[in-house]
C-alpha positions in Angstrom: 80.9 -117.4 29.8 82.8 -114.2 29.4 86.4 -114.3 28.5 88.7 -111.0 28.9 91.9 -109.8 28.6 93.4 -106.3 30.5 96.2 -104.9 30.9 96.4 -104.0 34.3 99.5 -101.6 34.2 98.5 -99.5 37.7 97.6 -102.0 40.2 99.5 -101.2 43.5 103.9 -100.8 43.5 105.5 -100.5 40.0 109.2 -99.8 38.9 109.3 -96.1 39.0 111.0 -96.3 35.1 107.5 -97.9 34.1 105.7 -94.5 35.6 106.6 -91.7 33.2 104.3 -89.8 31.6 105.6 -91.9 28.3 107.9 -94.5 27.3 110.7 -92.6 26.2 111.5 -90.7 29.6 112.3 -94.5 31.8 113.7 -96.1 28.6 117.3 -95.5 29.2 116.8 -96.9 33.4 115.7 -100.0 31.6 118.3 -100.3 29.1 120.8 -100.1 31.7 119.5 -102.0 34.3 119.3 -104.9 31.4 122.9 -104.3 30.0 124.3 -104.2 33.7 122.9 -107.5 34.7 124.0 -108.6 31.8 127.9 -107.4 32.3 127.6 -108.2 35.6 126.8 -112.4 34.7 130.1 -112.7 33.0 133.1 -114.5 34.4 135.7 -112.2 33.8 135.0 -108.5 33.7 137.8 -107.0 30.9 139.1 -103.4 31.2 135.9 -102.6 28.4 133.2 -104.0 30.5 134.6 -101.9 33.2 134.7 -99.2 31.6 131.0 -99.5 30.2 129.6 -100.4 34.0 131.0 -97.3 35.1 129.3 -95.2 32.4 126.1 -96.8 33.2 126.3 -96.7 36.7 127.2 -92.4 36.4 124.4 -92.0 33.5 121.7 -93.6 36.3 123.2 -92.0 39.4 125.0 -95.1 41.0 128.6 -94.0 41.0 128.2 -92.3 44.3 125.8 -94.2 46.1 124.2 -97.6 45.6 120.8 -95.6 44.6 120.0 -93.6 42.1 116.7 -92.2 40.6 115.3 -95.0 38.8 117.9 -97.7 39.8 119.2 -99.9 43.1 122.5 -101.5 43.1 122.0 -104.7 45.5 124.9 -106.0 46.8 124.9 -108.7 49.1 128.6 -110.4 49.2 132.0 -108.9 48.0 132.4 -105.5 46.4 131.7 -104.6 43.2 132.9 -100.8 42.9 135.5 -98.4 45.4 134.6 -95.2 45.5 137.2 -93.4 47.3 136.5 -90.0 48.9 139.2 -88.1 46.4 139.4 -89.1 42.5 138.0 -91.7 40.4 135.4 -94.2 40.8 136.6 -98.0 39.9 135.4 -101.2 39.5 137.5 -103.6 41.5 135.5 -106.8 41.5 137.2 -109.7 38.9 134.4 -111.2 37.6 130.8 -113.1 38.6 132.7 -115.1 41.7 134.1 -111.8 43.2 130.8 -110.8 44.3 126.6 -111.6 44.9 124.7 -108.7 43.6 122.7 -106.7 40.8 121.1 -103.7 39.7 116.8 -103.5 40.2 114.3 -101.3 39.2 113.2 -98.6 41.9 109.5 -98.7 43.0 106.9 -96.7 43.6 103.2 -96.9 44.6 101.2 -95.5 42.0 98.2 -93.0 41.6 95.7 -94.4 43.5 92.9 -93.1 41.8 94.9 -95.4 38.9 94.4 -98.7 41.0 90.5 -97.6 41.8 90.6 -97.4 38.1 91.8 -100.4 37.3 89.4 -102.1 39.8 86.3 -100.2 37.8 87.8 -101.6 34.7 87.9 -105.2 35.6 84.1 -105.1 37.5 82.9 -103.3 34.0 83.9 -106.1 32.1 82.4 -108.9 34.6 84.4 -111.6 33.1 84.2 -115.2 34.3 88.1 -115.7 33.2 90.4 -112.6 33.7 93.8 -113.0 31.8 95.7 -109.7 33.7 99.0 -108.7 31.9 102.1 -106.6 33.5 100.9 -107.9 37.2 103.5 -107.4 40.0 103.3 -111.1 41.3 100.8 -113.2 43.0 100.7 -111.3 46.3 99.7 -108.2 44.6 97.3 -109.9 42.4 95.8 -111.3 45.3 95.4 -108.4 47.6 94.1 -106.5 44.7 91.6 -108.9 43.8 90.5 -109.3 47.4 90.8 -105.2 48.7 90.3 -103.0 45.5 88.0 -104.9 43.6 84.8 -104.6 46.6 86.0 -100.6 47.2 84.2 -100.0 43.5 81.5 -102.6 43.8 83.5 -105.4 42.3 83.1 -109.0 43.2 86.5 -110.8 43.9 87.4 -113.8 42.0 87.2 -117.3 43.4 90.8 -118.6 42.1 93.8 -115.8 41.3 96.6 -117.5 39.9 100.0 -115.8 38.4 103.9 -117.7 37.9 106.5 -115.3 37.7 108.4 -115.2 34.0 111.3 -114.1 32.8 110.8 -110.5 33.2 113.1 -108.5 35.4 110.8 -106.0 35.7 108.6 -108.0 37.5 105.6 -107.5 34.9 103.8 -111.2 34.5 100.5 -112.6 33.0 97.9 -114.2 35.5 95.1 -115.1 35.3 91.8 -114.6 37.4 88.5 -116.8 37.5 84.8 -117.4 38.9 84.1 -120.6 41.0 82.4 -122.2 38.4 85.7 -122.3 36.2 88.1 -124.0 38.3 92.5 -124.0 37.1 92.7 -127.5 36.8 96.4 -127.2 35.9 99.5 -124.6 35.2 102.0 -125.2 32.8 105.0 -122.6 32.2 107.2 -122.4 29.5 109.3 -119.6 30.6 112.2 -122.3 30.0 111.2 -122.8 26.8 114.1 -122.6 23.9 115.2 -122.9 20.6 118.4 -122.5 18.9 118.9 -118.3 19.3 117.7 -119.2 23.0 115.1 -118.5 25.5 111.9 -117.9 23.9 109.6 -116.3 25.9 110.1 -112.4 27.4 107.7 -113.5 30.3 105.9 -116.6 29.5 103.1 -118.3 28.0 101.4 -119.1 30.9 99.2 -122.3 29.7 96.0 -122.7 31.7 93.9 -125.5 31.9 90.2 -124.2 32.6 87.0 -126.6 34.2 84.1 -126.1 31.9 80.3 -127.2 32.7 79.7 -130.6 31.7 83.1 -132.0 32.2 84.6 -129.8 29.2 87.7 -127.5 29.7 89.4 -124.8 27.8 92.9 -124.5 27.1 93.8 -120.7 27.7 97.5 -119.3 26.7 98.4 -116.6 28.8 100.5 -114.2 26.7 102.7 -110.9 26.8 104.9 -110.8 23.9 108.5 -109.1 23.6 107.7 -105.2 24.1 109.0 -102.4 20.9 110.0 -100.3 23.7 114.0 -100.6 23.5 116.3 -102.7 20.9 116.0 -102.5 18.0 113.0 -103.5 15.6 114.7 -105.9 13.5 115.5 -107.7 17.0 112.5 -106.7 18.5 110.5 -108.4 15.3 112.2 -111.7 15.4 111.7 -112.0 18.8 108.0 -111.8 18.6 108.0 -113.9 15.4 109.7 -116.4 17.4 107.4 -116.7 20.1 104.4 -116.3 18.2 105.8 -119.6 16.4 105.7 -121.2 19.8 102.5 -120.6 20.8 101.3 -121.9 17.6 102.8 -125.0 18.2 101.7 -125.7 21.6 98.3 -124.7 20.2 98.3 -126.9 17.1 99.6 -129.4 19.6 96.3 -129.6 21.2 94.1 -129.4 18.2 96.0 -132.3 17.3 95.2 -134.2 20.6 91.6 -133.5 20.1 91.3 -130.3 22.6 89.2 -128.2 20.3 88.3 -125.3 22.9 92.2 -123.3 22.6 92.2 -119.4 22.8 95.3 -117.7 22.7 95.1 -114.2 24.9 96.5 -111.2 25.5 99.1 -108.3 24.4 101.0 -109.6 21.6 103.0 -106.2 21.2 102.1 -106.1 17.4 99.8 -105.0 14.7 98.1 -107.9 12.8 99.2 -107.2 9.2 102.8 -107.3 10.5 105.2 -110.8 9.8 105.5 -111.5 13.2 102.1 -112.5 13.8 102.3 -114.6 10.7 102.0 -118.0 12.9 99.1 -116.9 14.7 96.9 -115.8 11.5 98.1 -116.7 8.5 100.1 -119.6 7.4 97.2 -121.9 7.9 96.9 -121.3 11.5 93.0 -122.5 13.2 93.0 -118.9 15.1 90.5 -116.3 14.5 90.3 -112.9 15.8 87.7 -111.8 18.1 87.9 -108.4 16.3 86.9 -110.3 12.8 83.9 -111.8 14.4 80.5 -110.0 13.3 79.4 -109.4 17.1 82.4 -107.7 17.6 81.8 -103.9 18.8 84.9 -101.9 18.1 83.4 -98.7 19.8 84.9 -96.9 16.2 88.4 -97.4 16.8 90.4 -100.4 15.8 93.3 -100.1 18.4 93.6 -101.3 21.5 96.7 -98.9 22.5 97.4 -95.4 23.3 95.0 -93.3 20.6 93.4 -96.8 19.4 94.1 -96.4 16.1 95.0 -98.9 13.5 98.8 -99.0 14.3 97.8 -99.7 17.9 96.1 -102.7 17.8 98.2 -104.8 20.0 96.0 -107.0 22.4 94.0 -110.3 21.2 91.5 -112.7 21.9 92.6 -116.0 19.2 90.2 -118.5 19.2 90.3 -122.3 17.9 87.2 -122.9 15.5 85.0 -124.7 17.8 85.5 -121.4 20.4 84.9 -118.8 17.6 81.4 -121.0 16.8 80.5 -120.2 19.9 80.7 -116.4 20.4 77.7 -114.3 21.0 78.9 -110.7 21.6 82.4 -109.3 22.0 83.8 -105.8 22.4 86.2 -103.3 23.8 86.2 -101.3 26.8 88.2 -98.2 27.1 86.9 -96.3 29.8 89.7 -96.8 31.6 92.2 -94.8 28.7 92.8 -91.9 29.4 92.0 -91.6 25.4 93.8 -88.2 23.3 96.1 -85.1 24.9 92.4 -84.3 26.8 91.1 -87.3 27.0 88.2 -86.6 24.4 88.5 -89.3 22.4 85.9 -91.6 24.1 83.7 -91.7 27.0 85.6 -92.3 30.5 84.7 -93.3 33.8 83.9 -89.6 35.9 86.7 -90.6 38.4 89.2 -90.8 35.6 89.8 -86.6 35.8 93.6 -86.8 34.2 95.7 -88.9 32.3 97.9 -89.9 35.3 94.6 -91.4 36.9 94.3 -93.9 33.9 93.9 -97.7 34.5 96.2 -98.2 31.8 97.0 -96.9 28.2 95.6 -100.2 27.0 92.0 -101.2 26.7 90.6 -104.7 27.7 89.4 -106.8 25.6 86.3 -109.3 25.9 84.5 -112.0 24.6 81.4 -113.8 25.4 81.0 -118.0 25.0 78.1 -120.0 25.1 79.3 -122.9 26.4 
């Protein structure tokens, strides 16, 4: 059985702020779209939090119109903001009660030599389970999985499953399998708390997977808080946080004798770093795929952007009983557009630029004899 993980960041529409040619040029459209919701939630709306919507709105293009470059205000009852012909923008709305509405994230399609991309990425690996990270929702997973997939040769998966999480964005873990591993369950825990709140950025999508021989694997769907805005001390105990939860749902079934666990997917952070101290040190059960002596790293360590050793952010954690059981395991990265000219590593012949990349993250893979 062959278990992978990919981040599949250029499947069909995607928020226009997610599409630059890096990080840094959507990053204020997200911050504001977050901080706006987040004035916008309040009960009362003081002369400050006025005065900081309006500064938003006019750094993103909203104090005109309701859209702007990177951002859509939605309003659907009640009025948020006058904009009279002559002088000054105002907000007039009280508070949360005075109106129904929000701010969301423009999109767009993307390349689609991208999504072809992506497609040749996923029928490269031929994995048996697919754990996908940053999917749009179910519907696009699906009609991917079902249209894309066969224009590149691919075989469609037999079950595509994905629960939206706690992402505004709309980027979610799913998960894709072959007939002969059947989701026998879902559970979510994108309510999932503890005392500085809501845990979980997206979720930890917990899967429970139909083995041969009446077995099953318990597979935890990850995508942990990004380093992309706030700050790193925020940013650090957010991932520390979650990566404490996951421990304890996977020490929870260790403990009820469920010995096949593998955590998966793109943990935002570099394994020497504290917040992934729950997932490999502190006596946790998890081993890296990367640690395993079948591993091929294809001479990089990374799994991000240049691959080096500051960019290995994507896992495959397995319980002792899984990590018996490995037989090869290894990165593919032909999908990268890999360096400023892409010389860093072999790439597929359709991937010509870097705005034709699958993704700026490699998938990950790991075969089981089970």
């Amino acid at each position: 059985m062959r278990l992978a993980s990919f981040n599949v960041e250029n499947m069909f529409d995607r928020a226009k702020a997610l599409n630059g040619s890096d990080w840094a040029e959507g990053k204020p459209a997200l911050e504001a779209h977050k901080e706006l919701n987040a004035l916008f939630e309040k009960p009362r709306y003081s002369a400050a939090d006025k005065q900081r919507m309006l500064k938003l709105m006019a750094d993103n293009g909203l104090l005109k119109t309701d859209e702007g470059p990177l951002l859509l205000l939605r309003k659907i009852r009640g009025t948020l903001i006058k904009r009279p012909r002559v002088g000054e923008a105002s907000i007039v709305a009280a508070g949360r009660k005075s109106w129904i509405g929000w701010v969301e994230l423009k999109t767009e399609p993307v390349n689609e030599v991208a999504t072809l991309n992506t497609a040749r990425v996923l029928h490269a690996v031929a994995a048996d389970l697919q754990v996908v990270i940053e999917a749009e929702d179910r519907t696009v997973l699906r009609l991917f999985n079902q249209q894309v997939l066969i224009e590149v040769a691919g075989k469609p998966f037999d079950h595509v499953m994905l629960v939206d999480g706690n992402d505004d964005r709309g980027i979610d873990v799913g998960l894709m399998t072959r007939a002969k591993y059947p989701i026998l369950s879902i559970r979510s825990h994108v309510d999932d708390t503890d005392a500085k709140g809501t845990i979980f950025s997206r979720d930890c999508a917990e899967y429970e997977i139909g083995l041969p021989q009446g077995k099953r694997l318990w597979l935890l769907a990850n995508h942990f808080k990004s380093k992309g805005y706030g700050t790193q001390a925020a940013n650090d105990a957010k991932r520390k946080r979650q990566a404490q939860r996951v421990r304890e749902l996977v020490d929870a079934h260790l403990l009820a004798g469920e010995t096949l666990v593998a955590v998966v997917g793109d943990l935002n952070e570099i394994p020497a770093n504290a917040p992934m101290d729950p997932l490999l040190r502190q006596g946790s059960p998890l081993q890296d795929i990367s640690s395993h002596p079948a591993y091929a790293s294809g001479g990089k360590p990374g799994t991000h952007g240049n691959c080096g050793a500051s960019a290995k952010l994507d896992y495959i954690l397995l319980s002792p009983d899984l990590f018996a059981k490995v037989t090869a395991a290894g990165v593919e990265r032909r999908g990268m557009w890999g360096g400023t000219n892409g010389t860093l590593w072999p790439h597929f012949p359709e991937l010509t630029n870097a705005d034709e990349a699958a993704s700026d993250h490699a998938a990950l893979w790991v075969d089981l004899e089970l």
